[in-house]
C-alpha positions in Angstrom: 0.0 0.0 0.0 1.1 3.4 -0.2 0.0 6.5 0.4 -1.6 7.3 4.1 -3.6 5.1 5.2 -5.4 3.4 8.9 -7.6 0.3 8.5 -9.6 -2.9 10.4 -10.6 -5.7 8.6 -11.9 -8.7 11.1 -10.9 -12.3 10.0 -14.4 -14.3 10.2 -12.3 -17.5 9.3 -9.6 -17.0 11.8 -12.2 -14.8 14.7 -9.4 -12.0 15.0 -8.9 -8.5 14.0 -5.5 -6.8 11.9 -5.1 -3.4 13.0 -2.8 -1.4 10.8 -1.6 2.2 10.1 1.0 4.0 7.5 4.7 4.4 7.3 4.5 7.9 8.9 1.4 7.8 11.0 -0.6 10.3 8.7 -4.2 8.7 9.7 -4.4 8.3 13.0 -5.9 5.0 14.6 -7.1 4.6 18.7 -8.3 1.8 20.5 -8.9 0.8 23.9 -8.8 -2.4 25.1 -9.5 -2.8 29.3 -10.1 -6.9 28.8 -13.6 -8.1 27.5 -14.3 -5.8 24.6 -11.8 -3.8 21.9 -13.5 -0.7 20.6 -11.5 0.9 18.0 -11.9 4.4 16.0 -10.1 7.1 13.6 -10.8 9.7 16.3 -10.6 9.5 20.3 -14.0 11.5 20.4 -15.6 8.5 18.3 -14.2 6.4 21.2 -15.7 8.5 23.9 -19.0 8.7 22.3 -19.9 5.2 23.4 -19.8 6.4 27.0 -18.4 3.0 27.4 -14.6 3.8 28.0 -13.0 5.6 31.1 -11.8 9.7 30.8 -9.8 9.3 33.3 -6.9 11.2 32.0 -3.7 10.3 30.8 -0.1 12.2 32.6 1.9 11.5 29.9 -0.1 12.5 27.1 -0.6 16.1 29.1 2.9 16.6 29.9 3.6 15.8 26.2 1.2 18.2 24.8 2.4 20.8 27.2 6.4 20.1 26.2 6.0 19.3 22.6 3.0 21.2 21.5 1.1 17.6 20.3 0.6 14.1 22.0 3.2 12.1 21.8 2.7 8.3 20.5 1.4 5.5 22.0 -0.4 8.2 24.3 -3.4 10.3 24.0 -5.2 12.6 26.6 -7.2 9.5 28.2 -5.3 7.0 29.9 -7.8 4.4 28.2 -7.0 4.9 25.0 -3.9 4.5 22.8 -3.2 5.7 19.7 -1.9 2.7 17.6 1.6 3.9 16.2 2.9 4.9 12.8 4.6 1.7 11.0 2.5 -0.5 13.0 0.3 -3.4 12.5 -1.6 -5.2 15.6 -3.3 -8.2 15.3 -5.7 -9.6 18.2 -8.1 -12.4 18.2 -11.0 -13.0 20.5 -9.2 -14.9 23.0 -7.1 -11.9 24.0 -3.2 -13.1 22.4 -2.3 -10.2 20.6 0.9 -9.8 18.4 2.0 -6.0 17.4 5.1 -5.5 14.9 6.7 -2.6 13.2 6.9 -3.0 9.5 8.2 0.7 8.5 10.7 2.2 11.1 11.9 5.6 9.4 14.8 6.4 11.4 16.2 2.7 9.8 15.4 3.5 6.4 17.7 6.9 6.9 20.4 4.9 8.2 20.4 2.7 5.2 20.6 5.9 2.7 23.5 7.1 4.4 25.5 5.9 2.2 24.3 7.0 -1.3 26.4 9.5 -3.0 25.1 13.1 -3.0 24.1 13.2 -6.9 22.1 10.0 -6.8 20.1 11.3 -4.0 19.2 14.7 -5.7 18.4 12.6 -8.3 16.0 10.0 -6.7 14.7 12.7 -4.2 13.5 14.6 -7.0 12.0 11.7 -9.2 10.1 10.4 -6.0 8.8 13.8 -5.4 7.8 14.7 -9.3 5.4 11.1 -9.0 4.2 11.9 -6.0 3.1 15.3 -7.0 1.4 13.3 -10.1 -0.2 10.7 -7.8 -1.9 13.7 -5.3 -3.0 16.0 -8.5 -5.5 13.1 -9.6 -9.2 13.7 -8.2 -12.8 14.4 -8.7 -12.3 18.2 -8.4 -10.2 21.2 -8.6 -6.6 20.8 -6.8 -4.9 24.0 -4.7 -2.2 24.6 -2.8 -1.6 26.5 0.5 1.2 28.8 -0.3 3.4 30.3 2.4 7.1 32.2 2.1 8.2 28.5 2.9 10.6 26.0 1.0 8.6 23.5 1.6 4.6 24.9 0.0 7.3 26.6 -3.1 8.9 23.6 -3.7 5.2 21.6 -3.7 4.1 24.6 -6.4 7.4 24.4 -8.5 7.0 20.6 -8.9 3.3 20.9 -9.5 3.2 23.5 -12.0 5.6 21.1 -13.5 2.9 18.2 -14.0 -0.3 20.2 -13.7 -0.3 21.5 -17.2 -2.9 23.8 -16.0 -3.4 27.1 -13.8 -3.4 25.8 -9.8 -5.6 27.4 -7.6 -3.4 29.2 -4.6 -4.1 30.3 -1.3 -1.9 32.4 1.5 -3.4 33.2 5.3 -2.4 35.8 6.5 -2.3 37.4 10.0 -3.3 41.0 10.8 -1.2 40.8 13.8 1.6 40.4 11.7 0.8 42.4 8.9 4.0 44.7 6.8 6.2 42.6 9.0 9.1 40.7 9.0 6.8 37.5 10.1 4.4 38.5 7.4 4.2 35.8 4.9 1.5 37.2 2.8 3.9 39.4 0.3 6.3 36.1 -0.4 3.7 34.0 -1.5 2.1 36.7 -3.8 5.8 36.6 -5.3 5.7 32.8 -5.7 2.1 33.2 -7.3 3.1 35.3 -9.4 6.0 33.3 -10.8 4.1 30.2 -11.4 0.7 32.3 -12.6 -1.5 30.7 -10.1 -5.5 31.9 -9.3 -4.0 33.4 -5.7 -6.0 34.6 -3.3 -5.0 35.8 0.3 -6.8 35.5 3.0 -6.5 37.4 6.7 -7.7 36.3 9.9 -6.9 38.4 13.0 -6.7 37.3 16.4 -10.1 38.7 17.9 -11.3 35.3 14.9 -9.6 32.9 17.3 -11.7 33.5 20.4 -14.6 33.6 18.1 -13.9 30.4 17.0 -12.3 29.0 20.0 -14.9 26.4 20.7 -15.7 25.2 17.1 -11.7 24.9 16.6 -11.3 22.5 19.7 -14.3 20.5 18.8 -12.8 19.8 15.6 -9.3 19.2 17.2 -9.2 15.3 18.0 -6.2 15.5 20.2 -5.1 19.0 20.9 -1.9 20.3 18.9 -0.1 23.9 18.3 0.3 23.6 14.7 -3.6 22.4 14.6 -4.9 26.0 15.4 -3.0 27.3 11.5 -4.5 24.2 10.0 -7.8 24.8 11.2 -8.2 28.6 9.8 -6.6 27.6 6.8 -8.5 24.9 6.3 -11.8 27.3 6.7 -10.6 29.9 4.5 -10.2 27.5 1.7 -13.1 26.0 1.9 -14.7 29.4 1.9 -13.0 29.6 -1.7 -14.5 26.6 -2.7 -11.7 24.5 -2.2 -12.2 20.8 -1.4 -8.8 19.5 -1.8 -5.2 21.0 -1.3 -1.6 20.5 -0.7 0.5 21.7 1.3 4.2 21.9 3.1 3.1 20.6 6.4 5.7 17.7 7.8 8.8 19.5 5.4 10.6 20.5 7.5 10.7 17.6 9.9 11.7 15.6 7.2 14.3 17.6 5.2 15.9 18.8 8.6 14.5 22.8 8.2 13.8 24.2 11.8 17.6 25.4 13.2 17.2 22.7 16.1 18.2 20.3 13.5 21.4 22.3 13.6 21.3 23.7 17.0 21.2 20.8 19.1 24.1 18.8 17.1 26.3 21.5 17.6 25.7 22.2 21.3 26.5 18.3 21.7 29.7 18.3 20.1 30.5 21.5 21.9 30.0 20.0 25.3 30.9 16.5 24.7 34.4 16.9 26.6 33.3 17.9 29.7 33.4 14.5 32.1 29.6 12.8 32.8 28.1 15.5 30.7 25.7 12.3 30.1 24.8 11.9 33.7 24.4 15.5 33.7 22.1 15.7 30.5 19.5 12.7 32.1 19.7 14.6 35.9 18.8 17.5 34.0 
């Protein structure tokens, strides 16, 4: 399979259940499973709707959210409820064994390109990414991209205005907040519009819209997360425009190494990797 992907399918011949999620943990997939009865579900709420599994809630999946900005996997909010993780596939059968394995472990697959020169890797990186830009232009309707002053939403529009062989539909948010400054995105994305001749349209949202919208947004938050609140007005104002189906840059930078802690933290390690039990020191810390 390829692609994102979460699915069930229950084995009539074999009375069990194969539980299984993508490579990268795109779709989510939660179950809860207290002995008796497994209940499982794309979305936590789904779970909870059955009034049938505990809310008591989880430490670690609030710590997490609090230090990371998102719930780190296996955990969610509910100490009931696990989020099966990405690479994963869980098979359990209505006696209660259970066998889970990982399939797709990412930080192997990096290890094993290590050693490819530089050249073949432009050259493979950019193949892959031309067909996948193919594979995610095909559908039912009209295709757009959210546009930010990123690499990563550029990039996406270079290589589909490559295989689109028609004008894309483009879309920037904007902040008011932010507006004729340096953290204003709006005016690089008009340039990158421009460049490729997209439809662009740019939208503004200010932040007296967030407390308007404060309760629809975490209703339609499954598991709270930081970078959930741009998605959500982004998502709104496109579909404002009509737009049923976009692509964007998130997950670009964790992948291609963009935020300066990808930098940062290698460099303080090798800086302080002399001084004696700087280990010990690290895990007191």
């Amino acid at each position: 399979l390829r692609g994102m992907f979460a699915f069930v399918i229950w084995d009539e011949a074999k009375k069990g259940m194969l539980l299984a999620r993508d490579p990268y943990g795109i779709k989510p997939l939660y179950y809860n499973d207290e002995g008796g009865t497994l209940r499982v579900a794309s979305q936590v709420k789904a779970l909870l709707a059955g009034e049938a599994v505990s809310t008591a809630p989880n430490p670690a999946g609030h710590v997490g959210f609090f230090t990371l900005g998102y719930v780190p996997e296996p955990h969610t909010m509910y100490e009931k409820i696990q989020s099966l993780p990405a690479g994963t596939s869980l098979w359990l059968d209505r006696d209660g064994k259970r066998n889970q394995s990982t399939y797709f472990n990412f930080q192997s697959q990096i290890t094993e390109l290590e050693n490819i020169t530089l050249k073949a890797s432009k050259e493979e990186l950019r193949a892959a990414l031309i067909e996948t830009a193919e594979f995610h232009l095909i559908s039912d309707v009209p295709v757009g991209v959210f546009l930010s002053a990123g690499l990563d939403s550029a990039s996406i529009m270079a290589l589909v205005s490559e295989v689109a062989g028609k004008q894309m539909e483009t879309m920037t948010l904007r902040f008011e907040e932010f507006a004729d400054s340096s953290l204003d995105e709006a005016p690089m994305a008009a340039e990158i519009a421009k460049l490729y001749g997209t439809r662009h349209q740019t939208r503004t949202v200010k932040g007296a819209d967030f407390s308007q919208e404060k309760d629809d947004l975490l209703r339609a938050m499954d598991q709270p997360t930081i970078d959930g609140v741009n998605t959500y007005f982004v998502a709104k104002e496109a579909a404002d425009m009509g737009l049923k189906v976009a692509l964007s840059g998130v997950g670009g930078d964790e992948l291609f190494g963009g935020y300066d802690s990808f930098r940062q933290i290698p460099s303080l390690v090798g800086k302080l990797g002399w001084i004696p039990c700087v280990g010990v020191l690290g895990a007191a810390f």
